[in-house]
N, C-alpha and C positions, 0 to 999 in steps of 0.2 A: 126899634132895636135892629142894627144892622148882620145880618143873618150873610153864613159864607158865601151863596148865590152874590149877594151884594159886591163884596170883596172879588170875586171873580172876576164881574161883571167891568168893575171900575180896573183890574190890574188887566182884564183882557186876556184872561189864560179859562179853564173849565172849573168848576170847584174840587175836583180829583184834585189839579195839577196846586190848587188854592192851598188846599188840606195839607199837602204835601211840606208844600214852602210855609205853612204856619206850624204843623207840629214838628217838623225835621225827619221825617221819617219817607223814605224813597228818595230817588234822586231828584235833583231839580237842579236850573244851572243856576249860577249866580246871580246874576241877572235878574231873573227871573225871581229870586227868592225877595231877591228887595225892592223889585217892586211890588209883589205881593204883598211884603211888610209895610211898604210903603202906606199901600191901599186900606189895609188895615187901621190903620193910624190915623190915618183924613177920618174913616169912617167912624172909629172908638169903637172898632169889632173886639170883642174877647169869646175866646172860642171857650162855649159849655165843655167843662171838668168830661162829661161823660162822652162828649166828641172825640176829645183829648184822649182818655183813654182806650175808646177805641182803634183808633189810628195809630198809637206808642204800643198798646199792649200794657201800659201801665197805667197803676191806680191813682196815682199820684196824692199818696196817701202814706207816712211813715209813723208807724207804730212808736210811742218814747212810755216807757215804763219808768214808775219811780216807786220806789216804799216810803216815801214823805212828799207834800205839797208845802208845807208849813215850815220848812224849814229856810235859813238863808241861803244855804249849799245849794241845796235843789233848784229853791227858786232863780239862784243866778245861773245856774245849770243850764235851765229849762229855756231862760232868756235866750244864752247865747244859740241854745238848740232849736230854737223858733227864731231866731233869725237867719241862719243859717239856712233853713227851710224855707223863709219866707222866698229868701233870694236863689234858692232853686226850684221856685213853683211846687213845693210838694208842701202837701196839709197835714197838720201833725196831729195824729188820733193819739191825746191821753189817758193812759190808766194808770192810776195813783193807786197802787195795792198795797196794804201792810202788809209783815213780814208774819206767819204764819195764821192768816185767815183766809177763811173759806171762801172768799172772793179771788183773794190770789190763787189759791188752788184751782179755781175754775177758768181761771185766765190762761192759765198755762194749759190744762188739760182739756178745754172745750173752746174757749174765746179766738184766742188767737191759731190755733189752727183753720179754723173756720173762716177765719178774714184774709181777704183780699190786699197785702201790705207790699209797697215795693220793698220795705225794710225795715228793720227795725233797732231801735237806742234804746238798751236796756242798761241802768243807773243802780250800782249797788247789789247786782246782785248778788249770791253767795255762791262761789263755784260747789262747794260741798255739798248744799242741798240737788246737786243736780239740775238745776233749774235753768243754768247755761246748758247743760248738753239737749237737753229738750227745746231750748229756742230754737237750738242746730239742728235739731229734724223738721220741725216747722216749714225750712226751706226757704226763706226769705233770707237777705242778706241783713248780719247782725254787726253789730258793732255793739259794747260793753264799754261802760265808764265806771273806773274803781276798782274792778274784778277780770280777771281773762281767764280763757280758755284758749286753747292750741289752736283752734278751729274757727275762730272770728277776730276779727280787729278789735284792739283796745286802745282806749285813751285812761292814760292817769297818770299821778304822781306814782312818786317810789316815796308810800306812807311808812316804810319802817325806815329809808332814810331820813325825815322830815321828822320825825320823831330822836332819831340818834343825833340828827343837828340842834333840837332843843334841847335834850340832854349833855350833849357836852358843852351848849353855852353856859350852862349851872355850874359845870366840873371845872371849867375854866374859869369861872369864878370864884372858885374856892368852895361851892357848895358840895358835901358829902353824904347829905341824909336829905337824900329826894326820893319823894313820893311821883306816882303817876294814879293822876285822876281823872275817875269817869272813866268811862266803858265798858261792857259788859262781863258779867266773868263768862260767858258764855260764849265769849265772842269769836271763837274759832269756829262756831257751828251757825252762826247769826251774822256777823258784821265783820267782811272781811278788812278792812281799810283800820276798825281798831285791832285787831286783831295783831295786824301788819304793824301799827305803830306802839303796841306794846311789846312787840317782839321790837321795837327800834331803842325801846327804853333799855330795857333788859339789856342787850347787846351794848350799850354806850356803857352802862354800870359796870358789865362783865369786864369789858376791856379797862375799866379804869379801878379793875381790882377792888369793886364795892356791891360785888352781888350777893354779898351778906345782906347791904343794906334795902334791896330791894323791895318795894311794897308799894301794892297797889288798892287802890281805894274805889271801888266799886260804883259804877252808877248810872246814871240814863247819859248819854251823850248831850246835855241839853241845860239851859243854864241852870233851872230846877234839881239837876241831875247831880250838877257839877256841885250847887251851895250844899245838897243835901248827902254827898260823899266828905264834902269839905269839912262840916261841922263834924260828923260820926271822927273825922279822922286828925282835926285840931281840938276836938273838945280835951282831948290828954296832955293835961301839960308837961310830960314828963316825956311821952312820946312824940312831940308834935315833930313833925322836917321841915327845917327851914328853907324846902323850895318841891313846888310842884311840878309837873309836866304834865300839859293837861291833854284831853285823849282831842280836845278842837278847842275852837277858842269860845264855844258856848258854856264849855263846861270851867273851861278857863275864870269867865267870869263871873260865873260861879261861887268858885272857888274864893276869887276876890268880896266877894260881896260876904261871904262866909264868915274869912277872917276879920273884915271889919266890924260885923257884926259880933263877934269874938275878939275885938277889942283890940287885935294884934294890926301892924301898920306894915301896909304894902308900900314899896321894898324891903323895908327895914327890917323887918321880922320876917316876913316871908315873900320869898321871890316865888312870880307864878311868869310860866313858859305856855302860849298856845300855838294851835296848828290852825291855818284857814286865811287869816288876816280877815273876817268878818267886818260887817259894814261897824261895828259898833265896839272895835277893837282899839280905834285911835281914841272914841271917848273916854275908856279906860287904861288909856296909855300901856297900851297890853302888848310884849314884846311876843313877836309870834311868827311861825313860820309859814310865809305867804304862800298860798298856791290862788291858782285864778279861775273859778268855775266857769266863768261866760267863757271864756277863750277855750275852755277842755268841752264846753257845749257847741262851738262851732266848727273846734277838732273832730268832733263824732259824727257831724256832719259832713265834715268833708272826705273824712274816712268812707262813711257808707255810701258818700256819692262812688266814690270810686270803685266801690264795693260791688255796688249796680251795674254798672258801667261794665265791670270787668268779673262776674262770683268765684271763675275759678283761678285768680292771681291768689299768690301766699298772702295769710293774713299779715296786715303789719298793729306792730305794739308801737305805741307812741310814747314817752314818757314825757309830761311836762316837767320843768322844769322849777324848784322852788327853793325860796332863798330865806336866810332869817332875817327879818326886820326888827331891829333893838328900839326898844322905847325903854318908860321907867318904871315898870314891873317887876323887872328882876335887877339886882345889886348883890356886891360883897357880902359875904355872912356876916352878922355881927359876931363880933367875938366873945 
C-alpha cells in the first residue's frame, strides 16, 4: 500500500508539502497541488480517515438521526442523505431513536455531546419537546428536516399547505363531508409535520365555510394505521364522508383497502386524497400530494456543508416545493 512518503517521493515536494495539496488545508501553489494529485492517482494512495482528520481538524464524520428506519419517507430520506455525503467524503454515523424511549433520551443527553461530529441531520424532530434547542448547544453545525428552529437550517415542505391542496381538490370536486385520516391526536406534542397538515385540513374546511363538518379519525401514520382509523370511521353507514384526506399516503391506502374490504368502491363511494406520492401510490392509483424525500436528503446536505463551511452565517429555511398529482382515487360525489 502506497503510504504519503511515496506520493512525495514520486510528486518531488516533502510529505508536509504532500499533506497539504491532498487534504487542502495550508497553502500550496497550483502547480504543485496537481501534481501531487497527479502522484497520487499513478500510486491508488487514499489517505487514512484519521490523517485526514488530523490535518482539516475534522472528523469527517456527520451525525443523521431519524425516529423510523422502516419507513418509505425515511428510507428515501436517508438515500438522498448518504449520497450526498458520500460525494462529500463525510461518513454518516446513524441513530434511528423512537420517539419517547430511553435510548433517545440518552442520545441527546449523553451520546451525542460526547461525539466528535462535523454536523449533524436531524429528521422529524419535535421543536416542542426541546430536543432542537439541545442539538444547538451540542455545538456542531445542525441542519433539521420537517421541523425548524430560528437557530439552524431547515429543509422541508409547507405540510399544512400540502394538506390544504388535498383538501380543496375534494371541495372542488363537489365533496362536503371529508374526513382527515390518521395521525395522532397528540400530534402537536409528538409529530410535527401531522400536526402541520391537520392544521392544513382544518384551514381549507374553515375557508369553505364547512368547519361544522370537520373530523378527524385517529391513527398510527402507517398503512395498518390508516385501514384501522378507516374501518372505526366507515363502519357507520349513516355517518360515513364520502372523501378522506389522509395524514400520507401510507395511511391513504389504508384507508382504501378499508373501504374495500367494507364493500364500498373507490372513487365512486369514497374519494381518498394522500400526501408523499409513495413508491406504492401509482399501484393504487392514489391521487396524492407529491413531495420528494431523496432530493430534501441532499438539500440537508448541502445546507450543512455550507453550514461547516461558514457556523456563523444566518440560518437559511428551504421550502421544497410540492404539487398534486391526480390519479383515480378521488371523483365527483355521487349524488
Amino acid at each position: 500500500m502506497s503510504t504519503i512518503a511515496d506520493v512525495a517521493a514520486r510528486a518531488g515536494v516533502s510529505k508536509a508539502t504532500a499533506s497539504r495539496a491532498l487534504s487542502g488545508g495550508g497553502y500550496v501553489s497550483a502547480g504543485t497541488r496537481e501534481r501531487v494529485r497527479d502522484a497520487a492517482r499513478e500510486l491508488h494512495y487514499v489517505a487514512h480517515s484519521s490523517a485526514t482528520t488530523l490535518a482539516t481538524g475534522r472528523s469527517l464524520s456527520v451525525g443523521v438521526i431519524m425516529p423510523a428506519l422502516d419507513r418509505w419517507f425515511f428510507a428515501e430520506l436517508l438515500s438522498g442523505i448518504q449520497e450526498g455525503l458520500l460525494e462529500a467524503g463525510q461518513d454518516l454515523v446513524l441513530y434511528g431513536t423512537r420517539d419517547g424511549s430511553d435510548e433517545r433520551a440518552r442520545l441527546f443527553s449523553d451520546v451525542l455531546p460526547r461525539r466528535r461530529l462535523d454536523g449533524i441531520i436531524a429528521v422529524g424532530i419535535q421543536p416542542s419537546t426541546h430536543e432542537l434547542s439541545r442539538l444547538v448547544r451540542v455545538g456542531s453545525p445542525l441542519v433539521s428536516v420537517g421541523a425548524y428552529h430560528e437557530e439552524n437550517s431547515s429543509v422541508s415542505i409547507d405540510d399544512e399547505a400540502a394538506a390544504r391542496i388535498a383538501t380543496e381538490h375534494l371541495i372542488d370536486l363537489g365533496h362536503r363531508d371529508i374526513a382527515f385520516l390518521g395521525g395522532r391526536v397528540d400530534a402537536a406534542d409528538h409529530a410535527y409535520g401531522d400536526e402541520q397538515r391537520l392544521r392544513g385540513y382544518r384551514a381549507a374546511m374553515t375557508a369553505a365555510s364547512l368547519q361544522s363538518a370537520v373530523r378527524h379519525a385517529p391513527g398510527d401514520s402507517t398503512t395498518p394505521g390508516g385501514y384501522e382509523a378507516g374501518v372505526r370511521m366507515l363502519g357507520d353507514r349513516q355517518s360515513r364522508p364520502t372523501a378522506f384526506v389522509a395524514v400520507c399516503d401510507e395511511a391513504a391506502i389504508g384507508g382504501i383497502i378499508a373501504a374495500r374490504r367494507l364493500g364500498l368502491s373507490v372513487p365512486a363511494e369514497l374519494s381518498v386524497v394522500g400526501i408523499d406520492d409513495h413508491a406504492h401510490a401509482e399501484m393504487f392509483s392514489l391521487t396524492t400530494v407529491r413531495q420528494q424525500p431523496r432530493m430534501q436528503g441532499l438539500a440537508a446536505v448541502e445546507l450543512l456543508l455550507r453550514r461547516m463551511d461558514a457556523p456563523d452565517a444566518p440560518a437559511e429555511q428551504l421550502a421544497v416545493p410540492s404539487e398534486l398529482v391526480v390519479r383515480s382515487s378521488t371523483a365527483v360525489p355521487r349524488p
